[in-house]
Every structure is written in structure tokens, then in C-alpha cells.
C-alpha positions as CSV (number, residue, x, y, z in Angstrom):
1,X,0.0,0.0,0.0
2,X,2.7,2.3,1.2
3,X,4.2,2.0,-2.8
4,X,0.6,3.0,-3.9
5,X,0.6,5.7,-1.8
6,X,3.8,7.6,-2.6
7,X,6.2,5.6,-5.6
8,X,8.8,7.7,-4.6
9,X,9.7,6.4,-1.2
10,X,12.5,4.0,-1.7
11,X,11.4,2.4,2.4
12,X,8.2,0.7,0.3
13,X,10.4,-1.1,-2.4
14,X,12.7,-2.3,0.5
15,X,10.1,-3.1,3.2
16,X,8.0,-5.3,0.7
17,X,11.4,-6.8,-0.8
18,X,13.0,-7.1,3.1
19,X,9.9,-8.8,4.4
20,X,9.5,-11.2,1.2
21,X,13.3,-12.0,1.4
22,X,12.1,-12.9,5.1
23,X,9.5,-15.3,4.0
24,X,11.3,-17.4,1.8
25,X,14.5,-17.6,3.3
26,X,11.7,-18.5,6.3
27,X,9.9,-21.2,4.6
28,X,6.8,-19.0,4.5
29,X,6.5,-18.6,0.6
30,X,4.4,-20.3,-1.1
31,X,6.3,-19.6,-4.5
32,X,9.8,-19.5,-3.5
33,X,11.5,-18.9,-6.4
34,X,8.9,-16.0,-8.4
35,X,9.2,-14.3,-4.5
36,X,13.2,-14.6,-4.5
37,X,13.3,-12.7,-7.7
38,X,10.2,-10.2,-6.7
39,X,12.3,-9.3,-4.1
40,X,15.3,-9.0,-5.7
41,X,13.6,-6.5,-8.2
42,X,11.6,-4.9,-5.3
43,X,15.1,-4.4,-3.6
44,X,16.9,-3.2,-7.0
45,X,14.0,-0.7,-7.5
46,X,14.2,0.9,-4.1
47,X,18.2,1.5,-4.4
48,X,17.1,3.4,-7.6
49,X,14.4,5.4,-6.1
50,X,16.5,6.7,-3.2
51,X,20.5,5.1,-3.5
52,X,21.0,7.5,-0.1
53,X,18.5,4.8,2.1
54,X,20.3,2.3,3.9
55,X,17.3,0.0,4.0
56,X,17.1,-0.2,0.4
57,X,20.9,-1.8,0.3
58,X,20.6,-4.2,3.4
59,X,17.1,-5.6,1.1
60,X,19.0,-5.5,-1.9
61,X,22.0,-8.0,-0.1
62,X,19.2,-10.0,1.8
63,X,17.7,-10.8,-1.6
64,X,21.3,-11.4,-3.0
65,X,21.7,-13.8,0.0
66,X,18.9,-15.7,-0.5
67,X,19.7,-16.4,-4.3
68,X,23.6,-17.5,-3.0
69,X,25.2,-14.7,-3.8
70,X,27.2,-14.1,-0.8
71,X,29.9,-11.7,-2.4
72,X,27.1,-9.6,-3.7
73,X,25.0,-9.6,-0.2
74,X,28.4,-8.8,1.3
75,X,29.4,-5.9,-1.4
76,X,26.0,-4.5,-1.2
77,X,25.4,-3.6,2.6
78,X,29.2,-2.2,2.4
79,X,27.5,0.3,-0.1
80,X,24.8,0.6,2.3
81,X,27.5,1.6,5.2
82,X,29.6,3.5,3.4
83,X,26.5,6.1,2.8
84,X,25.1,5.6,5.9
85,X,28.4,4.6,8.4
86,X,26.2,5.0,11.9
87,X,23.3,2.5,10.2
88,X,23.4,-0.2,12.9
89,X,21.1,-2.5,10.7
90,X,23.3,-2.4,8.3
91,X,26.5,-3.9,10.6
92,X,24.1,-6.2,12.1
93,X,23.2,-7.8,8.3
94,X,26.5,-7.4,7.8
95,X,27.5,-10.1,10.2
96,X,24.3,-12.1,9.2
97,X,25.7,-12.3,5.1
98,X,29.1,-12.9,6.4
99,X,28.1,-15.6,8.5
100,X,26.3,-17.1,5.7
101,X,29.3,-16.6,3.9
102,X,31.1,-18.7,6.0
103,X,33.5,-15.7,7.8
104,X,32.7,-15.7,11.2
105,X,36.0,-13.5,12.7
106,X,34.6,-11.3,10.2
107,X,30.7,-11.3,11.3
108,X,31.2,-11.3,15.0
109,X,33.0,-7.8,14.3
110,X,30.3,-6.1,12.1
111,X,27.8,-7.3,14.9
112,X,29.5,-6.2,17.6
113,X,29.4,-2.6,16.0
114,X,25.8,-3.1,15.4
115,X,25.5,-3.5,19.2
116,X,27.4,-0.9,19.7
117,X,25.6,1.6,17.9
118,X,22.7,0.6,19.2
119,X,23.1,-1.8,22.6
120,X,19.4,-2.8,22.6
121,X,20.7,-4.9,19.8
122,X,19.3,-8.6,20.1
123,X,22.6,-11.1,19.6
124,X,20.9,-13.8,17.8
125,X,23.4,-13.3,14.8
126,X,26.4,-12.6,17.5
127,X,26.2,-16.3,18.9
128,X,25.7,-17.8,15.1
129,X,28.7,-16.1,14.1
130,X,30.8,-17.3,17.2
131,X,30.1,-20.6,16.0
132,X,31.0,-20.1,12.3
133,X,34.2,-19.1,13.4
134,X,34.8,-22.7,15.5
135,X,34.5,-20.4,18.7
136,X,31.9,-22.5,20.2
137,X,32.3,-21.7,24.0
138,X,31.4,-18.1,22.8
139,X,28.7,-19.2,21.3
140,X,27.2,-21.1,24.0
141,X,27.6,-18.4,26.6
142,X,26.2,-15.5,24.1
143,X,23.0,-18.1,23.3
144,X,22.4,-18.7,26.8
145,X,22.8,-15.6,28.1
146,X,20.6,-13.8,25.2
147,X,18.3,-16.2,24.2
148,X,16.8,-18.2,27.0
149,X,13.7,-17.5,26.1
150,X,13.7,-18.0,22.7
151,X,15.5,-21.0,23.4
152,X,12.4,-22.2,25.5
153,X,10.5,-21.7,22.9
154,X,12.5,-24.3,20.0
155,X,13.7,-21.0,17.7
156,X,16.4,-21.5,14.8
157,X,19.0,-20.4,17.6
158,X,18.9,-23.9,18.8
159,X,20.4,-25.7,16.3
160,X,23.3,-23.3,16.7
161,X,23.8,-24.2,20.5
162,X,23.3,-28.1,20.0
163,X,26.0,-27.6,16.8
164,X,28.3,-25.8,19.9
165,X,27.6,-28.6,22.4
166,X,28.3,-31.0,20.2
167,X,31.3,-29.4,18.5
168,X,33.1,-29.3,22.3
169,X,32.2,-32.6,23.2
170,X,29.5,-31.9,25.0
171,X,26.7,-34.4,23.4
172,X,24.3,-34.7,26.3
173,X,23.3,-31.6,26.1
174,X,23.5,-31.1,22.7
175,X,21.3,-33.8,22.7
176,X,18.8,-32.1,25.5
177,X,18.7,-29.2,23.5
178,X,17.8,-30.7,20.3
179,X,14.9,-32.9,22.1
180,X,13.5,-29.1,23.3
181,X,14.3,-28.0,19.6
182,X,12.4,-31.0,17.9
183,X,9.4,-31.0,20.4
184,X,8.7,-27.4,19.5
């Protein structure tokens, strides 16, 4: 609606893309791929309505992300930052592409500036990216101390703390952990 309303604000294209990005990489769409590229255009339409709004470049890399593209996720919400250096989003998506991207030193840095320029920051992505870079302890103390309630209630966040449990040896309560996960 908010397109309808005024074509010219670049925050319609990238909330619709953003939030369709959301849903597939989410299992949510029912049409996967038509919704990957949607977005993708959504996202690529919004950069060229307004290429000063950070929101259009951090739905631009998620729909770059969600096709595989990991260089081009990455490359993209660097744009994003180097127009807007104090968008905490963007840091905070930063670490989520890199993460996907397998560079974890590298994510738990961008989201650790995301924190910091805004501390009510969840760390969600902070404990996933302590386990892409094999720093597992971190993980599990960032993922407990964060996410115990999300935890409780079986989110994605889970698999990451079983992965840690496991990866250090700790299989029993890896094992606890993914009972809670699989009974959610």
C-alpha cells in the first residue's frame, strides 16, 4: 500500500522486498522462487528510487543472499554503510551475510558494532557467528545468556547451540537441546 501511496519512497520497495526476502529464506512462501526474484527486483528498485537509504541496500544484499550470492550480499550492505556509516542494521546484516558466507571473525565484528551503535541490539546473529568461526564456548555463553527465552520456545537459535555442544564434546546436552528444539 505504502508504494501505492507515494512511488517515490525508496522504504516501500525495501520493506516489501525485506519482508518477502524474510519469507522465503523462512519457509513461509508459497512460491519461492517468483518471491526470490520479486524481491530481488523490489530491492533493486528501491536503491534506484532513493541510493542514499540504507534499508534499500541491506534488502537488496538479503535478496542477493537468498539467491547464493554471498559476495554480492556482502558488497551491497558495504554500499549501504559507506553512505550511511552509523546505520546499525546495516552492521548487524552485515554479520548475518558474512556468516552465511562462512567468515565468522569477520561477522562477529560487524555485529558487535551493530551493538554498539545501538546496545538494545538482540545477539541472535552474535552467537551464530561465534560458531561459524569454531568459537563454540562463545557461542554457547552468548546463546544462553541472550536467548533463553527464545530457546524455550525451540527458535532456529537452537540448532546453533546443539551444533556448539556437540562441537566441544558436549553431546548430552547437545542432545537435550535438540529434544526441546524437535518437540517445539
Amino acid at each position: 500500500r505504502v508504494i501505492e501511496l507515494d512511488p517515490r519512497f525508496a522504504g516501500g520497495y525495501a520493506g516489501l522486498s525485506f519482508v518477502m526476502a524474510r519469507m522465503v529464506r523462512h519457509g513461509f512462501s508459497a512460491s519461492p522462487e517468483e518471491d526470490m526474484e520479486r524481491s530481488l527486483k523490489l530491492a533493486q528498485q528501491a536503491v534506484a528510487t532513493d541510493e542514499t537509504f540504507g534499508w534499500s541496500y541491506l534488502a537488496l544484499g538479503s535478496a542477493y543472499l537468498n539467491k547464493g550470492e554471498h559476495d554480492k550480499a556482502i558488497a551491497t550492505i558495504e554500499e549501504g554503510i559507506r553512505i550511511q556509516p552509523n546505520f546499525a542494521d546495516a552492521y548487524r546484516y552485515r554479520g548475518f551475510f558474512l556468516h552465511w558466507a562462512g567468515r565468522g571473525d569477520e561477522a562477529i565484528d560487524s555485529v558487535k558494532k551493530s551493538i554498539r551503535l545501538d546496545p538494545a541490539y538482540e545477539r541472535l546473529i552474535l552467537g551464530m557467528a561465534y560458531f561459524t568461526a569454531g568459537r563454540y564456548e562463545e557461542a554457547i555463553a552468548t546463546i544462553n545468556q541472550n536467548y533463553a527465552d527464545l530457546a524455550r520456545k525451540g527458535h532456529l537459535i537452537l540448532n546453533f547451540l546443539a551444533a556448539s555442544y556437540a562441537a566441544i564434546g558436549q553431546d548430552e546436552k547437545a542432545r537435550e537441546v535438540m529434544k526441546v528444539c524437535l518437540e517445539k
